[in-house]
N, C-alpha and C positions, 0 to 999 in steps of 0.2 A: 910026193914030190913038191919041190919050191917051184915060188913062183915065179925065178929067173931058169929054172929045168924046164918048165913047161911051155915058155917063151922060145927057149931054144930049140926045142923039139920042132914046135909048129914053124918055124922061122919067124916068128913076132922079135920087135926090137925090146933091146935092153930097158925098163922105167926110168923116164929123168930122175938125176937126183940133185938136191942141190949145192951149187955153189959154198965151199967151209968157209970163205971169205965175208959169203954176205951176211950181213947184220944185221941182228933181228929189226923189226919194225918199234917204233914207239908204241909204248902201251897208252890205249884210250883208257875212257871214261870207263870201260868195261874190265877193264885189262888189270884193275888192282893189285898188288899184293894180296895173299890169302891170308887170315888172319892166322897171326904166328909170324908171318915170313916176314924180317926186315926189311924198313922201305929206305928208301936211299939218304943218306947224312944230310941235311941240313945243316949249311957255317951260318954263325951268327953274325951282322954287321959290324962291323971293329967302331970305336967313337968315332974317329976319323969318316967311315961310313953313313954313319948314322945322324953324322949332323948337328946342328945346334936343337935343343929342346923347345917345343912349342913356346911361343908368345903366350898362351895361355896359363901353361905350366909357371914358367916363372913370374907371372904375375901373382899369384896364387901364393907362392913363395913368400917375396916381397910382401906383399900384407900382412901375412902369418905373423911375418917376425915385428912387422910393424904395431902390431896390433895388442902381442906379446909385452912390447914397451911401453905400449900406450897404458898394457891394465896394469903395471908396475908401479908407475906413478901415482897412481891413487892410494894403492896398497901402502907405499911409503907415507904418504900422509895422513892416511889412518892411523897407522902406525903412532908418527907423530902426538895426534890429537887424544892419542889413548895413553900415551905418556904426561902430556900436561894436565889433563882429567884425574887423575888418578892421586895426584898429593890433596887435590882438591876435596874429593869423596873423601879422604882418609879425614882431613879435618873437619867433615860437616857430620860425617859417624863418629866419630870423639865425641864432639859437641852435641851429638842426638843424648849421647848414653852419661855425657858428664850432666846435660837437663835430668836425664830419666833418675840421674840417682840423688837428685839434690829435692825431685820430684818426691822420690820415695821418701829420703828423709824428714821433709816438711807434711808429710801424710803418717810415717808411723812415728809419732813423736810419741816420746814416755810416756807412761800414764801417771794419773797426778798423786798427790802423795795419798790422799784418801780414796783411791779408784779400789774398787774389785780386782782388779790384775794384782797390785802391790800387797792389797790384804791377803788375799787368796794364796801367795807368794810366802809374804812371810809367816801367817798360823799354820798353812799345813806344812811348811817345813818344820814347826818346832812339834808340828801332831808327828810327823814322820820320825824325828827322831826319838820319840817315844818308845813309838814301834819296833824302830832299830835295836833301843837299849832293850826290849825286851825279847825279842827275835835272838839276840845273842844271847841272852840269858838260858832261852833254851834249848838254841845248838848248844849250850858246852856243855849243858846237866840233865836235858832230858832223855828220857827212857824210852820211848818209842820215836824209832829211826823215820816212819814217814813223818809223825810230827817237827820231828828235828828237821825233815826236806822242806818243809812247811815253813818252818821260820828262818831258812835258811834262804826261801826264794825272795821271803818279804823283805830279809832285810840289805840283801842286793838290790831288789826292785825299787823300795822307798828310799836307798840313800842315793842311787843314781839321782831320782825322783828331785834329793834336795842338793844336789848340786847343780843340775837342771835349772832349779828355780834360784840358787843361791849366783850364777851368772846372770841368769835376767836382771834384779835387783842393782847388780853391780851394772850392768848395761843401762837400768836407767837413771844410773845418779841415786838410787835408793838406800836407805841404811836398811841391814841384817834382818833387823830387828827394833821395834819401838816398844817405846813405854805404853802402861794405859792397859784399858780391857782390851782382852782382843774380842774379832768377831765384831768389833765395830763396821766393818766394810758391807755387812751380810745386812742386806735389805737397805742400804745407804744408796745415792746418785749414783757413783760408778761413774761410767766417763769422764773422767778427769778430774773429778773434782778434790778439789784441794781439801774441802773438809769435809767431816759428814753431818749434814745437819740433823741427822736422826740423833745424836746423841749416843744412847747405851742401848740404842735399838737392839745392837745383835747380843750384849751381855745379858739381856732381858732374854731374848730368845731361846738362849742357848738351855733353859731348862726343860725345852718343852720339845726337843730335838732326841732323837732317837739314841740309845749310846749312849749318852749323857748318865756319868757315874756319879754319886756325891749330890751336894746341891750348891747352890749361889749364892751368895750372899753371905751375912755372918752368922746363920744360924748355926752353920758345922764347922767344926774344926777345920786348919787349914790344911791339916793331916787326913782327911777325909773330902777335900773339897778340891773336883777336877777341873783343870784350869778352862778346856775346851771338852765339846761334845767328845763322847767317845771314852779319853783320856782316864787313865789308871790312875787315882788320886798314892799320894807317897805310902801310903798306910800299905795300900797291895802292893806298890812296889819292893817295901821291906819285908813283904811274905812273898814273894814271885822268888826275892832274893837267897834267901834261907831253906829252899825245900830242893828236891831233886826227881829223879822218877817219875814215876809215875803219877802221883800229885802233881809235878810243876807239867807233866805234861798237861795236864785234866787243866790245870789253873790258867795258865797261858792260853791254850786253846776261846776257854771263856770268857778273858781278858781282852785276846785279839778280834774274836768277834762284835764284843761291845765299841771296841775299840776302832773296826773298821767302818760300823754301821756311824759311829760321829764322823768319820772322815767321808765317808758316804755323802751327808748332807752335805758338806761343803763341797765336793766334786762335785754335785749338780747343780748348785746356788751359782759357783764358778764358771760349768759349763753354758748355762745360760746368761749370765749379765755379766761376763769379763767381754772388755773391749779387745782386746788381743786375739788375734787367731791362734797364736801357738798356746795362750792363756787355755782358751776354751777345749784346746786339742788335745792336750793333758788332762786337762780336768775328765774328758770323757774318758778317755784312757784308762785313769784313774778308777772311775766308775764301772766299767764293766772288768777291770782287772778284780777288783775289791768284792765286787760283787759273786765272783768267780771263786775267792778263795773263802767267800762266808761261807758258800754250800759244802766245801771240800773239808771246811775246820766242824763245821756241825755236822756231818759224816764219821769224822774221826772223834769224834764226842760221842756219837753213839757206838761207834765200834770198841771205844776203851770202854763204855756201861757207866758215860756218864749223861748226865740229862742235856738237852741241848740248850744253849744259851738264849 
């Protein structure tokens, strides 16, 4: 039974109930929404609401933008002072580098008409074309192909070599070629000097130098008699000329090696007493190239079964 049946039975009165009118109570500190349940909308103040903005606030403001102009202004006349600077540098680095080269040219001035550079310059070009003329001689008729690679590199190699030294010469105001013994430069002053007061120092030399074919002086014919250390007097160049095969390969072979141990001595004589850097930088070049292709020609002397030179 309910509990308004059991009221009635005993005669107990009806439970109050309450009033649908009244309205709930405010909710306290206790009384929160449960988490989930939405709590009541909040309006935001409209500007009109809300007022003018703190004295603080736009204080704050106002500086910002002040402060903004104020770092403008500098900036502009940096600006400024990096424009007028700037033609100025350009004319003081002109003028560093028009010093620096008038500098260089009063420091590497030519060398003098009897220096080591000039001598060195003009004999081993006309030693190198020796070379050349003989180098072709045996690309076109020799009989064994690495020999023929053989004089084929030398004679690429040494005529670059006198064109190399055939612009120096014209760079210093020098002629080609002089009159006279050569081999006058070799054991002479060098640095500049204009003459060599040794005299026929280096034609005196030149017989006691390695390579050296013929001899000095008039005791031999001038058909038998080589101008520089090294050098194929005419008499072998008119049989270098005339043969083919296997011979010219054998002859050639023997000729270039006599032939590179004269130019030998002068790429060291050069590399130590030429005044010139690039003088000196060829000259070794020189030297360890030449020295490079003695071993490779007296190799191929033994390999064709001929004695080495």
């Amino acid at each position: 039974m309910s509990d308004s049946e059991l009221r009635a039975e005993g005669g107990l009165p009806a439970a109050p109930t309450a009033p649908a009118d009244v309205s709930a109570e405010p909710r306290g500190q206790d009384d929160r929404p449960a988490r989930g349940e939405p709590g009541p909308a909040r309006a935001r103040p409209s500007a009109a609401e809300a007022g003018p903005a703190p004295a603080g606030e736009a204080g704050e403001a106002g500086e910002a933008g002040e402060a903004g102009e104020a770092g403008e202004a500098p900036r502009r006349r940096r600006g400024r002072a990096a424009l007028w600077w700037t033609p100025v540098v350009v004319v003081l680095v002109a003028g560093l580098l028009a010093a620096g080269s008038a500098l260089g040219d009063l420091l590497d001035r030519p060398p003098g008409e009897g220096s080591v550079d000039v001598g060195f310059a003009r004999d081993m070009s006309e030693h190198h074309a020796q070379a050349v003329q003989m180098a072709m001689i045996e690309f076109d008729r020799g009989g064994d192909a690495s020999t023929r690679s053989v004089a084929q590199d030398i004679a690429l190699t040494q005529q670059r070599e006198i064109g190399i030294m055939s612009t120096w010469l014209s760079g210093w105001g020098r002629a080609q070629s002089a009159s006279g013994a050569p081999m006058r430069w070799m054991g002479g002053t060098g640095a500049g000097a204009e003459h060599d007061t040794h005299g026929d120092t280096g034609a005196a030399a030149m017989g006691d130098m390695p390579g050296m074919s013929g001899s000095v002086g008039g005791a031999a014919s001038a058909n038998d008699t080589a101008r520089m250390p090294g050098m194929a007097t005419p008499n072998e160049l008119r049989r270098l000329a005339t043969i083919h095969g296997h011979d010219l390969d054998v002859l050639f072979l023997a000729l270039m090696v006599h032939h590179h141990r004269g130019g030998l001595a002068m790429a060291q004589y050069a590399a130590q007493h030429a005044d010139s850097d690039r003088t000196r930088s060829l000259a070794r070049a020189m030297v360890l190239n030449q020295s490079i292709e003695i071993d490779q020609m007296q190799q191929d002397l033994t390999r064709l079964g001929a004695p080495r030179a």
